[in-house]
Phi, psi and omega in degrees: 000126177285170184308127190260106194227350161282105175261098177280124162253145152249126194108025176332051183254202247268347181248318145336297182318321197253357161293295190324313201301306169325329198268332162284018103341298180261053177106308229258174177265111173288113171259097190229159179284143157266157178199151200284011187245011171286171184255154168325111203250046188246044132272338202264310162336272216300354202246345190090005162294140194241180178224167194237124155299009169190164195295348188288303216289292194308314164314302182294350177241035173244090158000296191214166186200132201259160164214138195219062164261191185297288185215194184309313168299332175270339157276342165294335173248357162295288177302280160250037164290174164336132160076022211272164185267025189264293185319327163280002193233161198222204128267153213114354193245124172243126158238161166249094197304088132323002185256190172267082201251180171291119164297337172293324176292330166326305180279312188303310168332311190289321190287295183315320182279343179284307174345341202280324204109338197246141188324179137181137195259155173208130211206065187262158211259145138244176172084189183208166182356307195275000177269326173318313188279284200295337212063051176226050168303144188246106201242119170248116192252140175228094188227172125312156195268356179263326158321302198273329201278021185250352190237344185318289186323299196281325167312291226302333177279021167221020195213179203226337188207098178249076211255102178302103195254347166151197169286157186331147196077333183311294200313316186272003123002269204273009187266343164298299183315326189276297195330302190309301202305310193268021170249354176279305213284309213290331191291309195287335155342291209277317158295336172292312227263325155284005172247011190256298189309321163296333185272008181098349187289166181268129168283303168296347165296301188300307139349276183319323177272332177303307224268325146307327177256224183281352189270008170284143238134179177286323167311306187314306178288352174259353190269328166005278174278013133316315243252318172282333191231334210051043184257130162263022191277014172259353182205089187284044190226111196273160205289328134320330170280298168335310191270346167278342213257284185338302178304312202282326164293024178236309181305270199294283188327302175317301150342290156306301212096019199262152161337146159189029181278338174279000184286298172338300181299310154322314179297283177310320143352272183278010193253342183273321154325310190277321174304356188253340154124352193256042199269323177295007191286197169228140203311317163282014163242030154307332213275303192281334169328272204272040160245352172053000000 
């Protein structure tokens, strides 16, 4: 396969915006689909990047082509629904799944697209917007071993950790596996830090004494300035999202046969926010949620 340097995106949201920008940053010529849910794109312009209205135009100027949507469902109708990007892609060609999906939808998604002749990667993202924007993304790529070394270069121009995990599928494997840990890690947070409040404790204490002891980490430092201020631009990742990431990890735990009961717990946690209507919320204001 030759060097991939003609770049499709499809999803410019909120995370999506800083691959692109990173990746017409480093060179390569850059495409993306419009859609009314990209984040502004005229820096992406200003970079010499362009936009297309449909899958054929994108496919035809593209090496390769990232995707950075919500799930499984939304790649599913991206690749093969109707009018769909499947129909366009050949060999010679690779795409790549930045989202966060069902692994099992992975592999059926993975089986149509190589039929094609063209490659395919799944490359879910850790980390957030603002590292997305620096190009310090943390990427668990599920590939081949011939695969992943022809896609490094263009991850390494948007990550900061472009980490080979096993075969196609692996990544949203361990990119569930990652979630879990830290959206779990954020809940059980968020109930301390709403019973720290009942109980009347000073909040930078209460932080300060987490941040000595066992509660120190990466949750912890995005949950902070919530928890001192009530700012949430450190942890842009909404409650919503959370209970979907949640749905998709109880499917592959269940699938395996593994433990789930704190999983469970979690889970029902945030499917009950959103039923209540708070699911657009961002994940540290669970905090003021369930002090109610």
């Amino acid at each position: 396969m030759p060097a991939l340097e003609r770049i499709g995106l499809i999803g410019v949201g909120l995370m999506g915006h800083g691959i692109g920008l990173n990746v017409a940053k480093g060179g390569r010529q850059l495409t993306w689909l419009d859609h009314p849910g990209n984040q502004p794109t005229e820096d992406l312009a200003a970079l010499g990047a362009r936009k297309v209205s449909d899958m054929a135009a994108l496919a035809a100027a593209s090496d390769a082509i990232i995707l950075c949507v919500t799930g499984s469902p939304q790649v599913e109708a991206i690749v093969l629904g109707e009018g769909g990007l499947l129909a366009h892609l050949g060999a010679g060609q690779m795409l790549v799944d930045c989202s966060t999906a069902r692994p099992r939808s992975t592999l059926e998604v993975a089986k149509a697209v190589t039929a094609t002749g063209c490659a395919f990667v799944d490359a879910p993202m850790t980390r957030t917007p603002k590292e997305a924007a620096e190009g310090r993304l943390n990427l668990l790529v599920g590939a081949s071993e011939a695969d992943f070394a022809t896609v490094l270069p263009l991850l390494q121009s948007f990550s900061e950790v472009a980490k080979h995990v096993g075969p196609v599928g692996s990544g949203h494997q361990m990119k569930l596996l990652h979630n879990y840990v830290s959206i779990g890690s954020a809940v059980l947070m968020a109930e301390a830090a709403a019973c720290a409040r009942r109980c009347g404790l000073d909040p930078e204490v209460f932080a300060e004494v987490l941040h000595e002891g066992g509660g120190r980490g990466a949750t912890l430092e995005r949950l902070t300035p919530y928890i001192t201020s009530g700012e949430v631009a450190n942890f842009r990742f909404s409650v919503s999202n959370g209970a979907k990431d949640m749905g998709y990890y109880a499917a592959l735990a269940e699938g395996e046969g593994a433990a789930d009961g704190v999983a469970r717990a979690v889970r029902a946690l945030l499917d009950a926010q959103v039923e209540a209507g708070e699911g657009a919320r961002m994940m540290p204001e669970l905090i003021g949620l369930l002090e109610g």
